[in-house]
C-alpha positions as CSV (number, residue, x, y, z in Angstrom):
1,X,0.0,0.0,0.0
2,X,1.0,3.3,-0.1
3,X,2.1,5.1,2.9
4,X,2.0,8.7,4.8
5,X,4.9,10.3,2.8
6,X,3.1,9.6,-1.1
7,X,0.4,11.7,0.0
8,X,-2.4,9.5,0.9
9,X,-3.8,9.5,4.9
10,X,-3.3,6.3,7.1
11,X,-6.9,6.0,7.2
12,X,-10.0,7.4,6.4
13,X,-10.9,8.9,9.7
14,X,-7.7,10.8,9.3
15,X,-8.7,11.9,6.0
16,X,-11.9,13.9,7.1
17,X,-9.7,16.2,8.6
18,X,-8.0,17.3,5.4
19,X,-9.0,21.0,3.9
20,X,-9.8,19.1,0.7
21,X,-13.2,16.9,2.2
22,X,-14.1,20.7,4.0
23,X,-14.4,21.9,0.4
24,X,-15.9,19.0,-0.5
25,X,-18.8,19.5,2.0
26,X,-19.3,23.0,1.1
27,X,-19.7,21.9,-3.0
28,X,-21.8,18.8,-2.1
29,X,-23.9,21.9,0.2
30,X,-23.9,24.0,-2.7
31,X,-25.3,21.5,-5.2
32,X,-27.8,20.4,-2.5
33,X,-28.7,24.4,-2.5
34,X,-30.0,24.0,-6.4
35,X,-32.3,21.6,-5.5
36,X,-34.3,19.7,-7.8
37,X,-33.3,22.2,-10.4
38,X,-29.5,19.8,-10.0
39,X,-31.3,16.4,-11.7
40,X,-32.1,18.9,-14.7
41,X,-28.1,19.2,-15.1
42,X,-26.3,17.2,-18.2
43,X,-22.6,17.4,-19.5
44,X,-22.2,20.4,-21.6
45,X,-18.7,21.1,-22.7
46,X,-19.7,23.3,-25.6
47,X,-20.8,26.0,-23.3
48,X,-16.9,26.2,-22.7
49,X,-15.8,28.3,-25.8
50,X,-12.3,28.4,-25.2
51,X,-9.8,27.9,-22.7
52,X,-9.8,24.7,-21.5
53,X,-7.2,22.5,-20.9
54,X,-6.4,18.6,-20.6
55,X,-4.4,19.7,-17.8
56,X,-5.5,18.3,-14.5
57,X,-4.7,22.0,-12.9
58,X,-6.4,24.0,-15.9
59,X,-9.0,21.9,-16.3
60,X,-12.6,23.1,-17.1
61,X,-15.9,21.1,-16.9
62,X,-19.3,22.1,-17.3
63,X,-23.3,21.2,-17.5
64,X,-26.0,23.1,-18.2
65,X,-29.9,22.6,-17.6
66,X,-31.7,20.7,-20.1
67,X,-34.2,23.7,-20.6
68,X,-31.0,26.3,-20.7
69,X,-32.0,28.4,-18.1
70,X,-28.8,27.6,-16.1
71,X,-25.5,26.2,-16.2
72,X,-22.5,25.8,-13.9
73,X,-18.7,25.4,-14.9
74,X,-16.3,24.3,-12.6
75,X,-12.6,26.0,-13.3
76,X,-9.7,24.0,-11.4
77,X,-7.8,26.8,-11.6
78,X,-8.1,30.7,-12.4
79,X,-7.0,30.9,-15.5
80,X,-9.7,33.5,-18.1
81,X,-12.0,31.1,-20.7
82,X,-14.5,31.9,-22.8
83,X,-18.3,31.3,-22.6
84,X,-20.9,31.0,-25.3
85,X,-24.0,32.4,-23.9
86,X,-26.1,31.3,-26.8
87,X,-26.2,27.5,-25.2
88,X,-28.6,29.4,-22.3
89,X,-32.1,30.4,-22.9
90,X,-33.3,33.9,-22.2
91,X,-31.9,37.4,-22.6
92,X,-31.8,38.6,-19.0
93,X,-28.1,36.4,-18.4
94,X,-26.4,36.9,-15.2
95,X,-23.2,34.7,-13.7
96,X,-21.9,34.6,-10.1
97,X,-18.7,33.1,-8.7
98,X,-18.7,30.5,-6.2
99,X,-16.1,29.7,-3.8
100,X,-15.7,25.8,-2.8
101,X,-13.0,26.7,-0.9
102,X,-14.7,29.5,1.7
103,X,-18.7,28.5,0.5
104,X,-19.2,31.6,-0.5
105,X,-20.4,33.8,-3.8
106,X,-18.6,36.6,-5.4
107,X,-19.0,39.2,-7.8
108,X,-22.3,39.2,-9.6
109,X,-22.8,40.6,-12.8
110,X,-25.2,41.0,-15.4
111,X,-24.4,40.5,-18.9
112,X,-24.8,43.4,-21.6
113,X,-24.4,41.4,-24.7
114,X,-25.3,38.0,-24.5
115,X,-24.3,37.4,-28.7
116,X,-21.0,35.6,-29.5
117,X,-18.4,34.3,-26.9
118,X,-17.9,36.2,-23.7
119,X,-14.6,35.9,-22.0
120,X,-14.7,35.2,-18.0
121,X,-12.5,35.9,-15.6
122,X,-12.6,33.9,-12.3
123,X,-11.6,36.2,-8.8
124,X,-8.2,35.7,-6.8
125,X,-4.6,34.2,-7.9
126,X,-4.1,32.5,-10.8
127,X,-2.9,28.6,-10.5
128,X,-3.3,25.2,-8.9
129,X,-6.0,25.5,-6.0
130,X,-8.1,28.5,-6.7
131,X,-11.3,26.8,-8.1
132,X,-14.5,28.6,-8.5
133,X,-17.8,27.2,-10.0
134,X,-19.6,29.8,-12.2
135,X,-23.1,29.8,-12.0
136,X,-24.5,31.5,-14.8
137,X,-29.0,31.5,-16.0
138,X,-31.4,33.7,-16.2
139,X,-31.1,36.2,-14.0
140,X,-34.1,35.7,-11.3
141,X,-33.0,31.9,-11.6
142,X,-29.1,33.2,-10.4
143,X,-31.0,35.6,-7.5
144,X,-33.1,32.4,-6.5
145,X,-30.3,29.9,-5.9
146,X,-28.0,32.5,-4.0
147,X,-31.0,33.2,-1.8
148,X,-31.0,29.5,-0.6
């Protein structure tokens, strides 16, 4: 097996103490916050217009709802990308960061132009360790989650 020194915990009980399963509570507590609206989520890489990465640190995956009116892209890192708001539905677009690492949002905004690719830029450092979710819809539907 491995041991202590290649990373890995001695045992499990050791490993709900890491930071990493105290982010991973806050994003399984964010996705709980979407509600049933989560089960209406499906792969959608094509809402990433460019960007991504293979990279395991610059990674970038999304979904989006099967009616469009939402979508959420998880960035490993915070490195800018490009979005193409035409895969949501609606022309009242708004995104907000979330933080998996604190559990908290950051920086709505409200998109002018929602034609073509829009480039995003995700808040703090850039590198390994700073991932944000976006959480980008219709407006009211971005107000409504954040309100949970």
């Amino acid at each position: 097996g491995l041991n202590n020194s290649e990373g890995c915990s001695k045992s499990a009980l050791e490993a709900i103490d890491h930071e990493g399963a105290r982010h991973m509570g806050y994003l399984s507590e964010f996705l709980q916050g979407l509600g049933n609206s989560f089960l209406e989520l499906r792969p959608d890489q094509a809402i990433v217009a460019g960007g991504n990465s293979d990279d395991y640190d610059l990674h970038i995956q999304a979904a989006s709802a099967v009616d469009g009116s939402f979508a959420l892209i998880y960035s490993a890192s915070d490195k800018p990308y490009s979005i193409a708001l035409s895969r949501l539905s609606g022309d009242d677009l708004a995104g907000i960061w979330y933080n998996p690492r604190t559990h908290t949002y950051h920086q709505k905004f409200v998109f002018e132009d929602i034609g073509g690719e829009q480039r995003v830029d995700p808040p703090g450092a850039l590198g390994a360790g700073n991932d944000w979710v976006l959480l980008l819809g219709q407006s009211s539907k971005i107000t409504e989650f954040c309100s949970r």
